[in-house]
BADOVEX-618474 format. One line per 3 residues: number of its first residue (from 1); for each residue z, y, x of N, C-alpha, C, CB. Coordinates in nm, 3 decimals. Glycine has a CB too. Layout:
<atoms>
NUM = Z Y X Z Y X Z Y X Z Y X | ... $
</atoms>
This chain:
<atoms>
1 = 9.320 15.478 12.855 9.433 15.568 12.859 9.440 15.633 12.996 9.563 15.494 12.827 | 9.469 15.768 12.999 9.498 15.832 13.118 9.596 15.797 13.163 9.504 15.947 13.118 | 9.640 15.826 13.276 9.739 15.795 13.384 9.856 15.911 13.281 9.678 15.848 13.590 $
4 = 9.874 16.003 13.243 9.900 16.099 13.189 10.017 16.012 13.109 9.780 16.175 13.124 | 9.924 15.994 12.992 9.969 15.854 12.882 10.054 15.802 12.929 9.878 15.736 12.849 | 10.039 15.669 13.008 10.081 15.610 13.062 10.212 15.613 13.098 10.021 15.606 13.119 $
7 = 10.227 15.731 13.167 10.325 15.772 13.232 10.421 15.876 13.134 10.266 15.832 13.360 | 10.408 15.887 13.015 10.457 15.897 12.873 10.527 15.826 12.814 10.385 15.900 12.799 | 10.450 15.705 12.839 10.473 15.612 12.740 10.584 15.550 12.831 10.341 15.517 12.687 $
10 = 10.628 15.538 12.964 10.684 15.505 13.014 10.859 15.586 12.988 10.602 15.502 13.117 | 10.789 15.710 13.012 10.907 15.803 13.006 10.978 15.757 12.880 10.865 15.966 13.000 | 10.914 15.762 12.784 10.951 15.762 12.638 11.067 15.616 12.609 10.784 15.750 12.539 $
13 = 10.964 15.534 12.670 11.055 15.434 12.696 11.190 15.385 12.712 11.031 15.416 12.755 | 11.212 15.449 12.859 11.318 15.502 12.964 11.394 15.547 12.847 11.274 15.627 13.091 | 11.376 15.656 12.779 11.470 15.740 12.714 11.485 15.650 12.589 11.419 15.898 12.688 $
16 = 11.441 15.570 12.549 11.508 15.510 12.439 11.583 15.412 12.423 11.449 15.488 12.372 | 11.579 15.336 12.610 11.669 15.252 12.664 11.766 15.309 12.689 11.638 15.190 12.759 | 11.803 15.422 12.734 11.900 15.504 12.782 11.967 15.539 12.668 11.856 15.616 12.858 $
19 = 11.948 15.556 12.551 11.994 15.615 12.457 12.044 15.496 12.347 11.890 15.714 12.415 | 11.979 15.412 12.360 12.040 15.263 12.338 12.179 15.222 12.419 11.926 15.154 12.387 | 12.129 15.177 12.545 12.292 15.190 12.616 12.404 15.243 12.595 12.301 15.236 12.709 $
22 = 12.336 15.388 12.613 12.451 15.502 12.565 12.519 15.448 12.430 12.376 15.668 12.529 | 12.468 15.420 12.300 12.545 15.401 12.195 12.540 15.244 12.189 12.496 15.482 12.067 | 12.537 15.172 12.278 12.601 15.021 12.274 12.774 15.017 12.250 12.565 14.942 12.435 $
25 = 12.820 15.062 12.296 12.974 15.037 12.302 13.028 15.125 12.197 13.044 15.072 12.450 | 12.943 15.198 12.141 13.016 15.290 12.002 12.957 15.222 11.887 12.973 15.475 11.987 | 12.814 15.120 11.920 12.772 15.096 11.809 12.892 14.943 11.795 12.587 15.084 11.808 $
28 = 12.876 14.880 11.881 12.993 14.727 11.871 13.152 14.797 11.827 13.019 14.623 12.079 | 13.176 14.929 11.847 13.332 14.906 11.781 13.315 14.958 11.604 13.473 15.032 11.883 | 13.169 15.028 11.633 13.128 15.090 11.479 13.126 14.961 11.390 12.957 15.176 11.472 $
31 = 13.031 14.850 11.427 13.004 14.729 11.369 13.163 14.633 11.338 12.892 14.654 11.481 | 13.254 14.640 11.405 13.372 14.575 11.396 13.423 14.617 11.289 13.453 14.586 11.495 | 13.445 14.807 11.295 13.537 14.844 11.189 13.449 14.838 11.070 13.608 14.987 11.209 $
34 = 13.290 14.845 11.036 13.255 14.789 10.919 13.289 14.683 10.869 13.161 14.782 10.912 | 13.295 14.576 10.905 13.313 14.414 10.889 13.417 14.427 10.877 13.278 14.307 10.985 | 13.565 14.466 10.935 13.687 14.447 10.881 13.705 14.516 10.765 13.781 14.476 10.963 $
37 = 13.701 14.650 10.757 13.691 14.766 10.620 13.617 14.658 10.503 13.561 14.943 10.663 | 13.513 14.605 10.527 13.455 14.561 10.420 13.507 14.428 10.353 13.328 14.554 10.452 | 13.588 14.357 10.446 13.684 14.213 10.464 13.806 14.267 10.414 13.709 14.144 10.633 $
40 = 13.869 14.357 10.418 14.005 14.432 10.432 13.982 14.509 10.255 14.012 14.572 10.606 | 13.901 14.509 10.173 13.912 14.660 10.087 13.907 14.516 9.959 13.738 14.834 10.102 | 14.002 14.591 9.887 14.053 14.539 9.767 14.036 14.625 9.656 14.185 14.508 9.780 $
43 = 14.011 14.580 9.523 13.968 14.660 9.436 14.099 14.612 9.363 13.814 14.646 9.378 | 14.131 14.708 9.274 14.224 14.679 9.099 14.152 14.708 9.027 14.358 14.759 9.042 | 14.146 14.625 8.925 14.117 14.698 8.839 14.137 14.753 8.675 14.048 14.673 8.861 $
46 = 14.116 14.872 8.651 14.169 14.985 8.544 14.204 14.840 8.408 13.999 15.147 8.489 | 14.309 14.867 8.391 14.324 14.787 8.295 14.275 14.848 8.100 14.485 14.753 8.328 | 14.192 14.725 8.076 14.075 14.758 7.984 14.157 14.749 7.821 13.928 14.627 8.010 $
49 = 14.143 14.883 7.759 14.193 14.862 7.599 14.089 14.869 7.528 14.292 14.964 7.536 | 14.083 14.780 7.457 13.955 14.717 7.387 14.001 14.736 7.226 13.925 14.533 7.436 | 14.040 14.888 7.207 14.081 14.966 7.106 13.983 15.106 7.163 14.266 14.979 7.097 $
52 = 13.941 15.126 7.232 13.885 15.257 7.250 13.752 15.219 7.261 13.938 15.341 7.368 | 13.687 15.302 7.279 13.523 15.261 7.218 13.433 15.235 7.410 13.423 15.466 7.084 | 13.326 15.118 7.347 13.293 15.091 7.496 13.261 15.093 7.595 13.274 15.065 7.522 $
55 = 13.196 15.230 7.558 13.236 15.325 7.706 13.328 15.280 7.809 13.303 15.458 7.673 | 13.458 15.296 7.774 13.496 15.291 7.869 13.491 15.146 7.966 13.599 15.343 7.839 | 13.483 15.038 7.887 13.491 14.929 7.914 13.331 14.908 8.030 13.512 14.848 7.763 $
58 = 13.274 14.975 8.020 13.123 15.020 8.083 13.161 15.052 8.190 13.034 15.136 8.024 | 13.198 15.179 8.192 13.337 15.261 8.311 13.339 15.189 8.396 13.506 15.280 8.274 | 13.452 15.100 8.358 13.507 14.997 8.440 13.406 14.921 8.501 13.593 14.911 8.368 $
61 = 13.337 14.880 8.435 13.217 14.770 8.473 13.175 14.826 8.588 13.085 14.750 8.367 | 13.110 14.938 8.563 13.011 15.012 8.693 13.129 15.059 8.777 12.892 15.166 8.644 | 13.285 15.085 8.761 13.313 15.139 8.927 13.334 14.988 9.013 13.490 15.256 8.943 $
64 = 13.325 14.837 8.920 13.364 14.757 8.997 13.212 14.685 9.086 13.458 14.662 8.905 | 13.101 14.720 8.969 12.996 14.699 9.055 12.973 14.788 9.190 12.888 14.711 8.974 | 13.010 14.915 9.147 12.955 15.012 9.274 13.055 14.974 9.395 12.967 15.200 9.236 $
67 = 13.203 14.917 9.370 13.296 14.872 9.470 13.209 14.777 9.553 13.430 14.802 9.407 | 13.215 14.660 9.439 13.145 14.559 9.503 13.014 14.580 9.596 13.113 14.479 9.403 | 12.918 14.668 9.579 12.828 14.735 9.609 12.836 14.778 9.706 12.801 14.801 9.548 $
70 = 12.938 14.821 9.749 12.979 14.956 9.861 13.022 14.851 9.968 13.134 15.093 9.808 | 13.132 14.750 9.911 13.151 14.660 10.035 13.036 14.575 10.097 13.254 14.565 10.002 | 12.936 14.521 9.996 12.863 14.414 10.025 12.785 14.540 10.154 12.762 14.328 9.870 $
73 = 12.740 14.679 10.134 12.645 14.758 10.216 12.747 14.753 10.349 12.599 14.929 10.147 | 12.867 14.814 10.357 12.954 14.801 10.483 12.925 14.667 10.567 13.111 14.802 10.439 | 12.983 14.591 10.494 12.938 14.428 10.537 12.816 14.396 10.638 12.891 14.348 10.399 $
76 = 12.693 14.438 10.519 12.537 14.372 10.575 12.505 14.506 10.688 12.379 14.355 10.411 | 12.579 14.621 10.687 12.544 14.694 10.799 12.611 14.681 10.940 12.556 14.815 10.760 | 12.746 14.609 10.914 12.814 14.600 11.040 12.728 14.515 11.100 12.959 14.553 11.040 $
79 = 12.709 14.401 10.986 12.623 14.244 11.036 12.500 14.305 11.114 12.552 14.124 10.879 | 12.418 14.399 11.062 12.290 14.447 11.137 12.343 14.511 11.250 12.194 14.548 11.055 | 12.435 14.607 11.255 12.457 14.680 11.445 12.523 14.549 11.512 12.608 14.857 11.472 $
82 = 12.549 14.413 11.449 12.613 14.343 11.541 12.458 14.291 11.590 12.740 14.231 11.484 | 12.391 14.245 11.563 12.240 14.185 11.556 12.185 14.252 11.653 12.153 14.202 11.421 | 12.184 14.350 11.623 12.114 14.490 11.760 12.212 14.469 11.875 12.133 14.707 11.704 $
85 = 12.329 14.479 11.831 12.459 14.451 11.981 12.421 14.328 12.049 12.650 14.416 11.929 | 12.425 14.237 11.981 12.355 14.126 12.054 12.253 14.081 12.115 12.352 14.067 12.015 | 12.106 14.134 12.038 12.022 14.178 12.128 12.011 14.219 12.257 11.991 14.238 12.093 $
88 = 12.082 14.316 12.248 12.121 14.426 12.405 12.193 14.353 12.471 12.213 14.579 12.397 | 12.273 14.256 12.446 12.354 14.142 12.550 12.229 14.049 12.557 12.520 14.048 12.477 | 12.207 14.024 12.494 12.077 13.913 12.562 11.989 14.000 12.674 11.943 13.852 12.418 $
91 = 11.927 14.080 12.618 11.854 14.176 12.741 11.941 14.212 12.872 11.812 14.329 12.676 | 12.067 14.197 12.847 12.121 14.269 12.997 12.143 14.116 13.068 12.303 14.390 12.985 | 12.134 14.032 12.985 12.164 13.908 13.096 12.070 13.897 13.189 12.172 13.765 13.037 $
94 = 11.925 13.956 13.140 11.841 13.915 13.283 11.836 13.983 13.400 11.712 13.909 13.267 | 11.966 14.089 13.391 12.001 14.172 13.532 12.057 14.057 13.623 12.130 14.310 13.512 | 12.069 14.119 13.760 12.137 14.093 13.853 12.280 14.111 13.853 12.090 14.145 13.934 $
97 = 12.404 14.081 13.926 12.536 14.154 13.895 12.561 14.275 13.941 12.639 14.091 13.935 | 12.442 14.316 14.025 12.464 14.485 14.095 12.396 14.552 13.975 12.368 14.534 14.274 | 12.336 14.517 13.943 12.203 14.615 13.850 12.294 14.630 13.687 11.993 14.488 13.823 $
100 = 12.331 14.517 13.620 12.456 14.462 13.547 12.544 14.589 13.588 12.520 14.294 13.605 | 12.641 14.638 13.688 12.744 14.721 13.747 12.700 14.777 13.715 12.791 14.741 13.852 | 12.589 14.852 13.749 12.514 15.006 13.801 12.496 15.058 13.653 12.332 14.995 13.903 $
103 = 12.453 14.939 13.520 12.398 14.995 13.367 12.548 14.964 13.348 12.251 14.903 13.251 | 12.662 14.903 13.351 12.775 14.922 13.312 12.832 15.067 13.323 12.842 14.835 13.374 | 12.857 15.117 13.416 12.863 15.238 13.509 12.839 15.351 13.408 12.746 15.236 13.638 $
106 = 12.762 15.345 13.424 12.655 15.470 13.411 12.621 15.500 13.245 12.495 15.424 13.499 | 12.598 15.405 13.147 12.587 15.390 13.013 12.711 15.391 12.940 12.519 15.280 12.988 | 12.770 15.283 13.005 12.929 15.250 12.905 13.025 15.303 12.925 12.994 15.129 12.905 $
109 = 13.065 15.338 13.066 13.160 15.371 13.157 13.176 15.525 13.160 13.124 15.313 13.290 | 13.018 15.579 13.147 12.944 15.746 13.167 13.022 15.774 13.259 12.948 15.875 13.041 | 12.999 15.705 13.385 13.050 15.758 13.509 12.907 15.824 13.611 13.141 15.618 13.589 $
112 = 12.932 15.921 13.715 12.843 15.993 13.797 12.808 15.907 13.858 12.877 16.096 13.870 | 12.647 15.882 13.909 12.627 15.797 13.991 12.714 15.803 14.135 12.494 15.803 14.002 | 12.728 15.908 14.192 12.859 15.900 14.315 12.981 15.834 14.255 12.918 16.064 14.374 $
115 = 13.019 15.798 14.195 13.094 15.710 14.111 13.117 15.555 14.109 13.048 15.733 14.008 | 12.985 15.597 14.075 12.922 15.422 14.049 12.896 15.397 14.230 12.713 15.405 13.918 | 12.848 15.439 14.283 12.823 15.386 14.464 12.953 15.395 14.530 12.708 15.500 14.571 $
118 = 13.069 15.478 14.477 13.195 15.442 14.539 13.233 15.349 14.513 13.286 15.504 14.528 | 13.244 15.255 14.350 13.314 15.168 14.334 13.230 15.018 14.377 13.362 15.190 14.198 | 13.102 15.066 14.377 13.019 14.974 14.430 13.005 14.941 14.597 12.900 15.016 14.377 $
121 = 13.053 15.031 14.606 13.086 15.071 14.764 12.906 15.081 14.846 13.212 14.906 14.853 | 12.826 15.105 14.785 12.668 15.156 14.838 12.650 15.289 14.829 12.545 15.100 14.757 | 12.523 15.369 14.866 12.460 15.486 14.858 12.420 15.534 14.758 12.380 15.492 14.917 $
124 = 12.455 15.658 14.739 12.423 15.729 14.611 12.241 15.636 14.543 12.405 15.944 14.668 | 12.111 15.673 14.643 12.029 15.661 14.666 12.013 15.469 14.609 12.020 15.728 14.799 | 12.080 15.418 14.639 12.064 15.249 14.614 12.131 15.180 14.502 12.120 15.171 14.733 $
127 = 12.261 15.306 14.424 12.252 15.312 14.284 12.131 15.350 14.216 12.341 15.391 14.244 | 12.117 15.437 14.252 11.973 15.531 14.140 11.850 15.399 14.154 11.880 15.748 14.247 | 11.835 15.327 14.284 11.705 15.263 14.250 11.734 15.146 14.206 11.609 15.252 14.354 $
130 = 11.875 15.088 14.189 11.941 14.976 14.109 11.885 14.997 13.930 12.136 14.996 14.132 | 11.943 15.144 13.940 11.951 15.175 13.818 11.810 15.178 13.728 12.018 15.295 13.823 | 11.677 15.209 13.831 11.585 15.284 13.793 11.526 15.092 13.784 11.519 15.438 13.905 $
133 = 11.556 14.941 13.857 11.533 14.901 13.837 11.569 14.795 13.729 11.513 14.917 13.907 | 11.684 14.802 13.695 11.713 14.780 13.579 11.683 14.815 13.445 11.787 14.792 13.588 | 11.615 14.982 13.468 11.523 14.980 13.390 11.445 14.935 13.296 11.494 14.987 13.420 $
136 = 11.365 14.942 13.435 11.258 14.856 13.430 11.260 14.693 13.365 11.224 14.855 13.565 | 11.347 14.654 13.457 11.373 14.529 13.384 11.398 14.497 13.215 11.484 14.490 13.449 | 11.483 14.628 13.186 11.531 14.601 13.047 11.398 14.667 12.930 11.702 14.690 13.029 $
139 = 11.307 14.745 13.031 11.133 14.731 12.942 11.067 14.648 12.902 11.030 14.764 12.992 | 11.071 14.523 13.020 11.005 14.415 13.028 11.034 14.307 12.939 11.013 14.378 13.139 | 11.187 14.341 12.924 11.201 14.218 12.809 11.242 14.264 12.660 11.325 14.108 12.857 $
142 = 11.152 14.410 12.676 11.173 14.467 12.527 11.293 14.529 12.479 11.157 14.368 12.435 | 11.392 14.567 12.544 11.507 14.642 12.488 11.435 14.794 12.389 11.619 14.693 12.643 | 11.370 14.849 12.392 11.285 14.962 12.371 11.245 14.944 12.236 11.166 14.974 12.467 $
145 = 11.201 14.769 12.220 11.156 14.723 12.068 11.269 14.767 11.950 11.141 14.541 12.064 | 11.395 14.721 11.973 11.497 14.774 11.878 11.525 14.943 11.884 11.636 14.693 11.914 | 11.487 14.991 11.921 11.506 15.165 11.939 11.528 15.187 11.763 11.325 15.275 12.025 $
148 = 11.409 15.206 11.703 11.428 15.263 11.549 11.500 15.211 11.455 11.322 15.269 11.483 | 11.552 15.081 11.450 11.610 15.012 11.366 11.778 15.045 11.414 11.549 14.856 11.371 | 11.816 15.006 11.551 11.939 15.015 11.607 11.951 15.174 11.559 11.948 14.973 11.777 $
151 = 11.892 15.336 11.620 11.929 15.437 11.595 11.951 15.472 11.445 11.855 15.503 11.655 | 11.838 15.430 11.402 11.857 15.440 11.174 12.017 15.387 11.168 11.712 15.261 11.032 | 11.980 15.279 11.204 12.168 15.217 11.159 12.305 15.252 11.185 12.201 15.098 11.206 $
154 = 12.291 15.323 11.311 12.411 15.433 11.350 12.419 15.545 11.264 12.393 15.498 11.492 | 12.296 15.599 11.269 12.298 15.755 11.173 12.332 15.736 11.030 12.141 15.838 11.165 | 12.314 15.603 10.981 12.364 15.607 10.826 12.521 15.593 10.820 12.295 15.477 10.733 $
157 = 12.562 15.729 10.722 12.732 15.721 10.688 12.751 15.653 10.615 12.808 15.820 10.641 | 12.887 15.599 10.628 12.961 15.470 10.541 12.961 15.559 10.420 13.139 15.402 10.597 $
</atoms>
């Protein structure tokens, strides 16, 4: 592989950690309100006259399967962005508590790095290489691996 590559594959990386972060804290309140909605939703159902022909009694059948259906998918999808949420807490534990700040900051917070070095009270310059090493760090222990599964699971509507 060329240096070229390399340095692609890196980028590519970068950006799918970044874009992970970014939807960490929308994907954990997304995953909550699935799991309650799906805990929370109650069906009635159509009360059946077994004088009319059985059709309808069919009717009924299939809107209570597709109910049932609809909650069990809410359910097993909150359960999956919680799985990915957790993931990404395991990966950020192997930061430091500055580096920890700096991806708090900056991902969750979407504060300016002059932002993040005021409240950190350091240099613009010693955020960015906090940041750039945290990175790194969060390459090493695979945050990047969940990219396609975590993004699929956001983009699908309830």
């Amino acid at each position: 592989m060329g240096c070229e590559v390399i340095e692609e594959i890196k980028k590519d990386s970068k950006d799918r950690i970044e874009e992970i972060l970014y939807n960490y804290r929308p994907a954990k309140a997304k995953a909550k309100v699935l799991i309650t909605t799906s805990l929370n939703m109650s069906y009635s159902l159509k009360a059946i006259r077994y004088n009319e022909p059985s059709a309808k009694t069919n009717e009924t059948a299939s809107d209570t399967e597709n109910y049932i259906d609809k909650k069990e998918e809410l359910k097993e999808r909150g359960e999956m962005i919680l799985e990915n949420v957790e993931t990404i807490e395991e990966c950020l534990e192997c930061l430091g508590p500055e580096e920890h700040d700096v991806i708090e900051y900056k991902y969750f917070d979407r504060l300016e790095d002059s932002d993040s070095a005021e409240r950190l009270e350091v240099s613009i310059p010693t955020v960015q290489n906090k940041k750039r090493s945290a990175l790194e760090q969060l390459e090493k222990v695979g945050l990047s691996e969940i990219y396609q599964e975590f993004i699929t699971i956001l983009a699908v509507k309830a």
